[in-house]
C-alpha positions, 0 to 999 in steps of 0.5 A, a space after each residue: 458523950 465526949 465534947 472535943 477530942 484532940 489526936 495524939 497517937 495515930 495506931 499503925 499496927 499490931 506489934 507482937 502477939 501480947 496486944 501491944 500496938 504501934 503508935 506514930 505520935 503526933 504530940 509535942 509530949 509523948 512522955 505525958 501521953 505515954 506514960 504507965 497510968 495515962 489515960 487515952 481515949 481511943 476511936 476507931 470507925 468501928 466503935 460508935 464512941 471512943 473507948 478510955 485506955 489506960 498505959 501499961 508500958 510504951 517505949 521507943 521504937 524506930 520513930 514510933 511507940 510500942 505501947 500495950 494498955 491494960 484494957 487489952 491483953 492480945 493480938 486478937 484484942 487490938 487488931 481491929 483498931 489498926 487505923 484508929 486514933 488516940 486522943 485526949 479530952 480538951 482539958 487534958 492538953 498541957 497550957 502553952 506558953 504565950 505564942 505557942 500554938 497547937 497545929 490543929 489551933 491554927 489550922 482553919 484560921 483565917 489569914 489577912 495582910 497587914 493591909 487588910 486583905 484576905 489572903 486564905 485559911 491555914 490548910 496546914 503547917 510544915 515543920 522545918 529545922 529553923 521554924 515551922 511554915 504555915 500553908 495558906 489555902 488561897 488564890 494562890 497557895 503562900 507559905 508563911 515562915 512563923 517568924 515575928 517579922 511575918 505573923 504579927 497577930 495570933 486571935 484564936 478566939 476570932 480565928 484570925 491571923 495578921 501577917 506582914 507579907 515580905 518580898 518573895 512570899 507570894 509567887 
């Protein structure tokens, strides 16, 4: 059995009829990911644990991949994992530089004020062009700007984040 799997690829549809599949990724290294030789696992709530997928090809398509695995030659091959997953076992995530995160790191962390009160769990994070915005479930929904003068502690390990609320953060 496999510990943690960490989403990379989210299966959308067919594409074709030689078993290729269309992939909207969601990781910062799809030229990792994706390429010829890689080693995938795949999930899908019809399979009773993940299966291991190897690349073939993948290219580029209109915002997402068309990506064929050599396990899987046709149409009638893949087309029950429409909706299903790609993934990647914890020790094949690439090492982040320091204070870089991983989206599902930080999701699920508890978040407090510099002055010691607790303000709510991160429930997600939006990606804008300046800076990404982590949204904080709480009595009232804040989003936070991931910028230093704002987040001034990352603890993974606790599950913790410290941040300096700035004038107009909170509604």
């Amino acid at each position: 059995m496999i510990e943690k799997l960490y989403d990379v690829g989210k299966i959308v549809n067919t594409h074709g009829i030689r078993g290729e599949l269309k992939i909207i990724s969601v990781t910062d290294f799809p030229e990792k990911r994706y390429k010829k030789g890689s080693k995938l696992y795949l999930s899908h709530p019809s399979l009773k644990e993940p299966i291991t997928v190897t690349i073939e090809s993948a290219r580029e398509h209109k915002n997402t991949y068309i990506v064929s695995f050599e396990e899987f030659s046709s149409i009638n091959d893949v087309e029950k994992y429409k909706g299903g997953k790609l993934q990647i076992r914890e020790e094949d995530r690439v090492e982040l530089e320091e204070d870089e995160f991983y989206y599902q790191d930080i999701i699920g962390c508890e978040v407090w004020s510099d002055q010691g009160e607790k303000l709510g769990v991160i429930k997600e994070i939006l990606t804008t062009g300046a800076n990404d915005v982590w949204v904080v479930d709480g009595e009232k929904e804040i989003l936070l700007p991931y910028i230093d003068d704002c987040i001034l502690a990352v603890d993974l390990d606790q599950k913790r984040i410290t941040a300096h609320i700035m004038e107009g953060l909170i509604p």
